[in-house]
N, C-alpha and C positions, 0 to 999 in steps of 0.2 A: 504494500500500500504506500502511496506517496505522501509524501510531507506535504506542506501547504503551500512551500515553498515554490516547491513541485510544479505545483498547480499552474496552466494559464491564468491569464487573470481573466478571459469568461468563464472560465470555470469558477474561478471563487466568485465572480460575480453571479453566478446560475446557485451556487450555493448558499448563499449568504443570505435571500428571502425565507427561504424555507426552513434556515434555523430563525431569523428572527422571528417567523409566524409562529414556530413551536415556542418561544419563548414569552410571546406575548399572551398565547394560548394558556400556558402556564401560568402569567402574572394574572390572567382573567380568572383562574382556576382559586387561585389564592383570593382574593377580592369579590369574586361574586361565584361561590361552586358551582350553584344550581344552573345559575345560566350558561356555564362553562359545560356541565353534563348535556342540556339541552343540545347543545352545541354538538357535543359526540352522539348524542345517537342520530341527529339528522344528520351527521356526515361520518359515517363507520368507516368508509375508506381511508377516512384521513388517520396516518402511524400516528398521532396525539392521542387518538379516540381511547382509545383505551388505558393510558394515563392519567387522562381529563376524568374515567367514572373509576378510576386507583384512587385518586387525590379525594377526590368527593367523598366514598367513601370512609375515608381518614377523614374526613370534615362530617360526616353521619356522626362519625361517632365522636365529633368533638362538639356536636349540638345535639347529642341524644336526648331522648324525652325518656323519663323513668316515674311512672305514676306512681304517688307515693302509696306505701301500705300493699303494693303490688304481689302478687305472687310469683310472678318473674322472675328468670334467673337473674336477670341484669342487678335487680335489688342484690340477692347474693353478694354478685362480684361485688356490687359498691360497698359492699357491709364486709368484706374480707377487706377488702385499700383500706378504709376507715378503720379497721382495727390493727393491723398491721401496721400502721402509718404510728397510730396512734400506744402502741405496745411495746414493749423491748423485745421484737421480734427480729431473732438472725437469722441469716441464711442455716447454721448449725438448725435451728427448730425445724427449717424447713424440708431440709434436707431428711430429718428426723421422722417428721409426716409420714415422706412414701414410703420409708419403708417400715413404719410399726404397725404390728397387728392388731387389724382389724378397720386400717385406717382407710378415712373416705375420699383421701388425695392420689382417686389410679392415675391423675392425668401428671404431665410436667409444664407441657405450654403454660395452661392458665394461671397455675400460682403462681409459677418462676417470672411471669411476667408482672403480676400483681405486685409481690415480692421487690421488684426492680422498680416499679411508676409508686409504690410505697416508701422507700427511701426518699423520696423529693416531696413525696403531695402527695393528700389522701383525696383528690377532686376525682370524682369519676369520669367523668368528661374527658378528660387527661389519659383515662385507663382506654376508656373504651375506641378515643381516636389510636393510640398505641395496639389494640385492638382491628382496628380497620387497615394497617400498614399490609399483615399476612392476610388476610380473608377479601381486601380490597385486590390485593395484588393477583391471588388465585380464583379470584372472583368474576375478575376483566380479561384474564388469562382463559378461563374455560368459555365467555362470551365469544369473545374471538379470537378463539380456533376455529368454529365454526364459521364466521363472518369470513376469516380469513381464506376458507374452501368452498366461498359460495363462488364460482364466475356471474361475471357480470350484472344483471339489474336483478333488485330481490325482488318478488314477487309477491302480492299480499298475502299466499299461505307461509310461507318463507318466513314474513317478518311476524306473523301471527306467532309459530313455533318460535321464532325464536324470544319474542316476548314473553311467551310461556315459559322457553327455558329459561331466564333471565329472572322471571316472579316465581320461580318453583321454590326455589329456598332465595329469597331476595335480601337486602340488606338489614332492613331493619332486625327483620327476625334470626339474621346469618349474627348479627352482634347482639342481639340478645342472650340467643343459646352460641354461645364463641365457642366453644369448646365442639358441639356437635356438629358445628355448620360448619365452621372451618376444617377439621378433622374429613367433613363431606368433600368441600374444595378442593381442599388440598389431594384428596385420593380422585377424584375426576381431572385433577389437573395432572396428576401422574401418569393417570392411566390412559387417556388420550395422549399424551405426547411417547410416553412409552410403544404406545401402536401405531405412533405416526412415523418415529424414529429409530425405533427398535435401542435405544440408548436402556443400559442398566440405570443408569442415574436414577430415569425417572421411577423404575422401577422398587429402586430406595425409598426412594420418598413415598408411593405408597405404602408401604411394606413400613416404615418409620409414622404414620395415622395413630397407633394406638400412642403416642406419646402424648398426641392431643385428644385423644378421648378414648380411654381406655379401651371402651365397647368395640373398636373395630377390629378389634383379636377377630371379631363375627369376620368382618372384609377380608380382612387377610388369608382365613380361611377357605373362605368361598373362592379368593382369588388364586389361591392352592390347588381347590380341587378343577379350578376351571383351566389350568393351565393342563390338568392330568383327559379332562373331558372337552374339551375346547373340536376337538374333529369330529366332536359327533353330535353336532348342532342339529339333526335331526330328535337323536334324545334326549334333548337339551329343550329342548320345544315340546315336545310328550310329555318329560318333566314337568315342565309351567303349565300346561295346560291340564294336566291332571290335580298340581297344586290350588290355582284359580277353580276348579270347579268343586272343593273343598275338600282333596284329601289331604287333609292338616293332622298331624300328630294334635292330642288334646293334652291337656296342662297337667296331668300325675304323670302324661310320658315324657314331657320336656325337662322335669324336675327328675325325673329316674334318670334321664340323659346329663344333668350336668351332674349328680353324683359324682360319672366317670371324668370331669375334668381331672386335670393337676388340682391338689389342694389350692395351692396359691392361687389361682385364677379364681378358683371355686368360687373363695373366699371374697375376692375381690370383687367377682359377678353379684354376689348376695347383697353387698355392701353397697355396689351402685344400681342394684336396683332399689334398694330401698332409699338411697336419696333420690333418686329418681321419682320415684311414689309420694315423696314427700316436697318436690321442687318441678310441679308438672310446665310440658314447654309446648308454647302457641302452636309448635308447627304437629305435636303430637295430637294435641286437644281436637287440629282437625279433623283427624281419624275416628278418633275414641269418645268423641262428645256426645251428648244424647240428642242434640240440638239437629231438625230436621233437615236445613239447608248444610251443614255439614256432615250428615251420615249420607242424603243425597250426593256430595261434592262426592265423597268416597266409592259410591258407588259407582260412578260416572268416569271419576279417571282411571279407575281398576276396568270398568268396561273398555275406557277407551284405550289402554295399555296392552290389553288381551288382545282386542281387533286389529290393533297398531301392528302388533307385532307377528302376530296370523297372516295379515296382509303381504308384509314383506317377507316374510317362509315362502307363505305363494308365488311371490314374485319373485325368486327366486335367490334372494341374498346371501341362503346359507350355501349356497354352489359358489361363491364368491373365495373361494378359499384364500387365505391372508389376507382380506378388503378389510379397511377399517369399519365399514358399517356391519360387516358380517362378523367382527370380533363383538363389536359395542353390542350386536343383537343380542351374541349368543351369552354374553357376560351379564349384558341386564335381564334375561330370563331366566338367567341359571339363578341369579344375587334373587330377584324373585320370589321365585319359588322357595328357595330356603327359608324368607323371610314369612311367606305363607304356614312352613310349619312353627317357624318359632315366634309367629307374631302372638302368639298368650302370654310372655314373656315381656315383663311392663317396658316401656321404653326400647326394646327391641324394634315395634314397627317402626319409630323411625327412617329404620333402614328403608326403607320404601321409597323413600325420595331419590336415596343414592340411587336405584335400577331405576327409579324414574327418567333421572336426569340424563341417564348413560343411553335409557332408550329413546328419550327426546331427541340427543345428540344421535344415534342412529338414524332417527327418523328424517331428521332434518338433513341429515346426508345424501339421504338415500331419496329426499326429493330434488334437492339441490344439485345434486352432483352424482347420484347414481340412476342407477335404474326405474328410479320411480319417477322421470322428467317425463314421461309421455302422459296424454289428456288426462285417459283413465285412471294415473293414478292421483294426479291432482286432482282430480273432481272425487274421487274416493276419499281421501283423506283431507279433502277440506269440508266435505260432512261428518267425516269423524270427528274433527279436529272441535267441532259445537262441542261437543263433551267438553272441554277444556275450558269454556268461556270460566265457570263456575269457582273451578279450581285458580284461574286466571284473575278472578275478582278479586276472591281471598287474599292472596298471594299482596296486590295492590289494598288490601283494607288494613293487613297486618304489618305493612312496612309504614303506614300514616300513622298506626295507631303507637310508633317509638320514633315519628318525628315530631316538630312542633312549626309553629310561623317560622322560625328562626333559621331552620333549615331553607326555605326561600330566601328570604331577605336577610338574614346574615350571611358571614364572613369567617373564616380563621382569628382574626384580629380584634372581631365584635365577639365571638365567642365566651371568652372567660367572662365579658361582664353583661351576659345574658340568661333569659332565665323566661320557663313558660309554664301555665297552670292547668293546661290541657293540649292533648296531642293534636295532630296535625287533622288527622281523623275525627277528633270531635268536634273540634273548629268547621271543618266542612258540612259535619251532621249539622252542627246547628243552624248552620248560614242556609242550608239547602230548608229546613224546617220553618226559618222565619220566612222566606219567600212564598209558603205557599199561601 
């Protein structure tokens, strides 16, 4: 590569817009976020876009809304910084946490970081933008890879999907639950680039998830046996579709089966499900709630996940041998179906999302850029894709309801000496209420 020196001078003068534009991009990013994200997603092409919703996202979480008396994790984190901040607590104690028995610290990310934004300031604010640095960054990164493999103009199913994938686990609720959602991230951002590159690195980094949330001993497993069953994506597909139509192990067989763990996991599994039972998270409540538009959401993305991926079998993706959408297929039906049987197991369905997302990113491959480009299968999957409006609301109701005004019209700068009495979300409820 040449020095600058190097250079003609058209060349450094052909260069020299295009950093100043990223730079000013960036000073706009600092000074107004919101308008700054606006900005990337009507222009995805542009190599900013995906720095401009990195940066943002660290600004989510440096104007997070946390309603007081909440049962939210996020209250938690705030309530660990404030005691920590506030205690003679060393890294010796901390270190002391993981490993005494019986204790409720399986993860390392989230306290080691708490731990570190504790030393300075007990402001949550502070924790949770330190928070949005890795989950912003794997966040923008899982976005566009896909964007990155669309050619040419998106199409309205296109950008529908990928809106969808975008609110399946979205921001607010990705830094509420940090620990699960980023742990999610971070292993979809391993594992498409690992099949894109075939690089071990990324491989690590999946395989390295359970540091940030214990639970995915579950992924790493699955992504064990999938690597052993991966050629036989035909019964890989019999698998799922026998699990979907309810043959589910029932809960005295899921408890006889961890029996056979390691102690130490055993033990650890017991331990985080009961804080779990006792610290319930938004994106779970979707599932498990009694509430009738979300036991409908449930049904409808589970239908439209089945169909989804029925479709492309049909169509032939698993003959695709080493295609990235024919690994994504076979990897999110396999993840799946496992979650099918162990979803009696509290906090386990989450995992749902993770095969969600990996089949999203299938799908949207396989319209985009594989075999599903002709009529039929666009006209097919943009009446499936109705199922998803539902799921697609949610997604947009649950990131309003951990922002506030502040996140529009503030700033990084206005930040620390800002402050809101209701989310972003009720603000809208009530403004749409007095209108009518």
């Amino acid at each position: 590569m040449r020095t600058p020196s190097e250079l003609s001078p058209r060349q450094l003068t052909a260069r020299s817009p295009t950093l100043g534009r990223s730079a000013r991009l960036y000073l706009l990013a600092l000074l107004a976020p919101f308008v700054s994200v606006v900005l990337a997603v009507l222009r995805p092409r542009d190599p900013a876009s995906r720095n401009l919703v990195w940066i943002f996202t660290v600004y989510f979480g440096a104007a997070f809304y946390m309603a007081a008396n909440s049962a939210s994790d996020s209250v938690r984190y705030a309530e660990w910084l404030q005691e920590m901040h506030q205690s003679d607590f060393g890294l010796g104690d901390l270190l002391g946490l993981f490993f005494s028995q019986g204790s409720k610290y399986q993860d390392v990310y989230q306290p080691l970081l708490t731990y570190v934004i504790s030393l300075v300031t007990d402001e949550y604010r502070i924790l949770f933008a330190a928070f949005g640095l890795l989950f912003g960054y794997v966040y923008s990164r899982n976005v566009w890879f896909l964007i990155d493999r669309i050619p040419g103009r998106f199409g309205a199913l296109v950008v529908f999907l990928l809106v969808a994938y975008a609110f399946h686990v979205n921001i607010g609720s990705g830094l509420n639950g940090v620990r699960m959602w980023t742990a999610l991230h971070v292993f979809v951002f391993g594992f498409l680039h690992y099949h894109a590159t075939g690089r071990r690195k990324y491989l690590a980094i999946v395989l390295a998830t359970p540091l940030i949330h214990f639970s995915f001993w579950l992924a790493c497993f699955v992504t064990a046996a999938y690597f052993l069953v991966r050629r036989f994506g035909l019964a890989v597909y019999v698998f799922f579709l026998i699990s979907m139509l309810g043959a589910a192990l029932d809960l005295s067989t899921v408890q006889t089966l961890m029996g056979y763990l390691p102690l130490p996991i055993e033990e650890r599994a017991s331990s985080y499900i009961g804080a779990a039972d006792a610290n319930p998270d938004v994106m779970e409540d979707r599932r498990n709630s009694a509430i009738w538009f979300l036991q409908l959401n449930h049904w409808l993305t589970a239908a439209f996940f089945t169909f989804s991926a029925s479709w492309m079998v049909w169509r032939g993706c698993l003959r695709q041998h080493g295609g990235l959408v024919r690994n994504l297929l076979v990897f999110g039906m396999l993840l799946y179906g496992v979650i099918n049987l162990v979803s009696y197991i509290p906090s386990l369905g989450r995992f749902y999302a993770l095969a969600e997302m990996l089949l999203l990113a299938a799908l949207i491959l396989f319209v985009a850029v594989g075999a599903g480009r002709k009529r039929l299968d666009r006209q097919v999957m943009a009446g499936a894709s109705l199922m998803l409006i539902l799921n697609l609301a949610l997604g947009v109701r649950f990131m309003l309801g951990f922002a506030s005004i502040w996140l529009i019209l503030g700033n990084f700068f206005l930040a620390p000496f800002t402050s809101a009495d209701q989310s972003l979300y009720e603000l809208i409820f009530y403004v749409l209420r007095g209108m009518r």
